[in-house]
N, C-alpha and C positions, 0 to 999 in steps of 0.2 A: 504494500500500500504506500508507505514512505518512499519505495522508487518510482511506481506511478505519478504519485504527483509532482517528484520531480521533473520528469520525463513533459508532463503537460505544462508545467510553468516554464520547464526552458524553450518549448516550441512557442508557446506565444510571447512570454516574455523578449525575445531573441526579435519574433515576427513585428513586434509593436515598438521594439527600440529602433530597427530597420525601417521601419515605417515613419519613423517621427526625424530620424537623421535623414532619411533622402527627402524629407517637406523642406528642411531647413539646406541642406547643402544640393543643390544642381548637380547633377552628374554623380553625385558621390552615390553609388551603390544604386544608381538607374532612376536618383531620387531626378525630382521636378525643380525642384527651390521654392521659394517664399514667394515669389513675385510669381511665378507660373500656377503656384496653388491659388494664390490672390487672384488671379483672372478666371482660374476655372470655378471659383466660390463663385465668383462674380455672374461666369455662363450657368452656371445650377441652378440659376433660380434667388440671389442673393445680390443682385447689384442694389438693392432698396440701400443695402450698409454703406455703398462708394465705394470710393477706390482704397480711401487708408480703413474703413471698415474691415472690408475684407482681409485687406492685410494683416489687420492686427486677431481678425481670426485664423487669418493660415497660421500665426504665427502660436495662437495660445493651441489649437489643433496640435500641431508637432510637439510644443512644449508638453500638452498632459499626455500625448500619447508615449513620447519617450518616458516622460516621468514615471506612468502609468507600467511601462514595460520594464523601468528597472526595478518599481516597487515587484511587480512580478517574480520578475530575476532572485531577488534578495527575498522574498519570503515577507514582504511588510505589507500593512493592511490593507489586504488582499480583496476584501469584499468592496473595499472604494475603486480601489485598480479593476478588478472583475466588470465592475456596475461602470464604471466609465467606458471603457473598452467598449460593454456590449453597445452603452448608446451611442457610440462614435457609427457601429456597427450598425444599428438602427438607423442613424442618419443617415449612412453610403448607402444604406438599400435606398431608401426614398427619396435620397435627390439624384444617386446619381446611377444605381444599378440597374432597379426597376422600370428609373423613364427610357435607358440604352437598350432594354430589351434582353439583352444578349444572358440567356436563362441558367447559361452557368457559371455565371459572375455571381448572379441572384442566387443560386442555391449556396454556392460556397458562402458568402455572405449570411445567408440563413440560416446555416450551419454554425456560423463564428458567434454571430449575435445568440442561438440558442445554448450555445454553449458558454460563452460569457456569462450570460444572465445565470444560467446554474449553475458554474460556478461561484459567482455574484452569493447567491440565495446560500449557497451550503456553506460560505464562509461565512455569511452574518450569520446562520443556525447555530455553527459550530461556536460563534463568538458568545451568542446568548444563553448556551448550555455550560 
């Protein structure tokens, strides 16, 4: 049991620090950067924020998902990192998987968010017991 949930926090933890460094660095690891995440927030359905709007969500985006994925990594309060992740994952479905169509973007995504989420749940269970 103890090496399972290893095994599960280093594949997302790893998944969501990779996610959060390629928002912030271009090219770095096939990432976009900040400015190119700022214009695709912008094309999603988000230009109401602007232009430094958006920016400064590209910008808090990579920030709690790296965060989120070191909490991960390190074993630290796991049920915030869980529950963040999943709604990161909730939002990529609805602004950006389900309007592309392309169904197995959406399923992997439905996958990630169902799974965050319980993990989410068993970590505050385990906290409250």
């Amino acid at each position: 049991m103890k090496y399972s949930n290893l095994i599960i926090r280093l594949g997302i933890g790893l998944l969501f620090v990779w996610g959060g460094l390629e928002k912030f660095f271009e090219g770095f690891l096939g990432g976009v950067g900040l400015q190119n995440m700022a214009d695709f927030l912008k094309d999603s359905g988000l230009a109401f924020l602007g232009d430094s709007g958006t920016y400064v969500l590209g910008v808090l985006l990579a920030l709690f998902e790296l965060v989120a994925g070191i909490l991960v990594l390190t074993n630290k309060k796991l049920q915030y990192a869980y529950a963040f992740l999943a709604f990161i994952m909730f939002v990529a479905l609805v602004l950006v998987h389900i309007p592309s169509g392309n169904w197995m973007n959406i399923m992997i995504h439905i996958t990630l968010f169902t799974t965050l989420l319980g993990l989410a749940f068993e970590n505050l269970i385990k906290l409250r017991s």
